[in-house]
C-alpha positions as CSV (number, residue, x, y, z in Angstrom):
1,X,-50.9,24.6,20.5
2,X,-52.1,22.3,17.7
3,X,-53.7,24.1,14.9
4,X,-56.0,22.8,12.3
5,X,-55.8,23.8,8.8
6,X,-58.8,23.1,6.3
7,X,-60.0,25.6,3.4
8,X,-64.3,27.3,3.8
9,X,-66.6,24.8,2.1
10,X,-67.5,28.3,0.2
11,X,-64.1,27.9,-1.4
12,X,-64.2,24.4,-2.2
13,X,-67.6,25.6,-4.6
14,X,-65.4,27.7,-6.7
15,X,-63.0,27.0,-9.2
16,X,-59.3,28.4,-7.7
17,X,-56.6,30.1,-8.6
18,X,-54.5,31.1,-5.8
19,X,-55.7,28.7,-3.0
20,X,-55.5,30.2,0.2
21,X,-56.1,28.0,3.3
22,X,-57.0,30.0,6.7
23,X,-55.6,27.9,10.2
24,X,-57.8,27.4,12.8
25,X,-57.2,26.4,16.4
26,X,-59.2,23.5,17.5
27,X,-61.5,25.9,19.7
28,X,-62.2,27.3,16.6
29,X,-62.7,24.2,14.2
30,X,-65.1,23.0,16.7
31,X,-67.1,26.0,17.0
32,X,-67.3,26.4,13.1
33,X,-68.4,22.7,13.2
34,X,-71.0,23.0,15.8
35,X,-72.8,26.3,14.2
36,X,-72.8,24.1,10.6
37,X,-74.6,21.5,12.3
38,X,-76.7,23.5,14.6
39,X,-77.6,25.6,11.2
40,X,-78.3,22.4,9.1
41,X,-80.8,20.6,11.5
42,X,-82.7,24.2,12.4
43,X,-83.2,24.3,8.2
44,X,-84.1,20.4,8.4
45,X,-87.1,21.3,11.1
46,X,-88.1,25.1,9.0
47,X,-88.8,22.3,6.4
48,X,-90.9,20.0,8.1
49,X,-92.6,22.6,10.1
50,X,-93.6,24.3,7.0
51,X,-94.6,21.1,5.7
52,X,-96.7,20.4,8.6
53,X,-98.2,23.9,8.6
54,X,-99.4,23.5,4.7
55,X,-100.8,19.8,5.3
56,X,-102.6,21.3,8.5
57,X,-104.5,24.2,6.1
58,X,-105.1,21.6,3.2
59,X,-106.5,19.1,6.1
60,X,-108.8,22.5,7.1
61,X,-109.9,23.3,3.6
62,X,-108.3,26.8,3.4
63,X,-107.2,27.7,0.4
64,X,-103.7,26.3,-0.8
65,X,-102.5,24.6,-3.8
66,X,-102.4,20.8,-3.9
67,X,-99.3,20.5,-5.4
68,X,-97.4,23.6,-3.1
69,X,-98.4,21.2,-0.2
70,X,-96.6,18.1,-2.5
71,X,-94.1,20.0,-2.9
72,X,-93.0,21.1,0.8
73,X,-93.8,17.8,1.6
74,X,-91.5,16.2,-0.6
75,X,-88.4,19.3,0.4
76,X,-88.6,18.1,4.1
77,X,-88.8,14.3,3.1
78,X,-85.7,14.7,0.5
79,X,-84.0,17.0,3.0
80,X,-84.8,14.6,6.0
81,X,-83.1,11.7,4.2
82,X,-80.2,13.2,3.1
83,X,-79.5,14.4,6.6
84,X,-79.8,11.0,7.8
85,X,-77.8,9.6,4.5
86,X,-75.1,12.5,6.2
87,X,-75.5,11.3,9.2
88,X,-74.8,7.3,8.5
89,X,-72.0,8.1,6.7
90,X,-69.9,9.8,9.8
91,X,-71.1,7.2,11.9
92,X,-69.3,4.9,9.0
93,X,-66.4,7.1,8.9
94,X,-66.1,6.7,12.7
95,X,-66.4,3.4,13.6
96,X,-63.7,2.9,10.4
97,X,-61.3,4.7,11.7
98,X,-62.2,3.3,15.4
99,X,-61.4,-0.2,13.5
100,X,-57.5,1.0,12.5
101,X,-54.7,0.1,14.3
102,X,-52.5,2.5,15.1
């Protein structure tokens, strides 16, 4: 069986010493991968439903800061674009290596 070998993005972060690299099987790599994903867009919506919900009570004229709505405005907007900036750059990555020759 084919196993794949990559280090926890948690240990990339730090500086190392002794690098230690755990080996996954593919089953596993792809259901690491999948619950990153799955974890990253539900934190992309929490932002822009918070967003919404703070725009909806300044719209209403309950009491909320101007500048806490600017300011989870501007979270979901930066974390919306870098998720798409994420996003074209796999699709990049793909269709590169779809372009070598093997």
């Amino acid at each position: 069986m084919n196993k794949v070998t990559f280090m926890p993005v948690t240990q990339m972060l730090k500086p190392q010493k002794n690098t230690k690299t755990h080996t996954y099987t593919p089953f596993e790599a792809h259901r690491s991968f999948s619950s990153v994903l799955k974890n990253s867009i539900e934190k992309i919506n929490e932002a822009q439903i918070q967003s919404d919900k703070m725009t909806e009570k300044l719209a209403r004229g309950e009491n909320v800061d101007l500048h806490q709505v600017m300011i989870a405005s501007q979270k979901a907007s930066i974390t919306m674009q870098a998720a798409l900036e994420i996003r074209n750059k796999v699709i990049e990555a793909y269709q590169e290596t779809m372009r070598m020759q093997v």
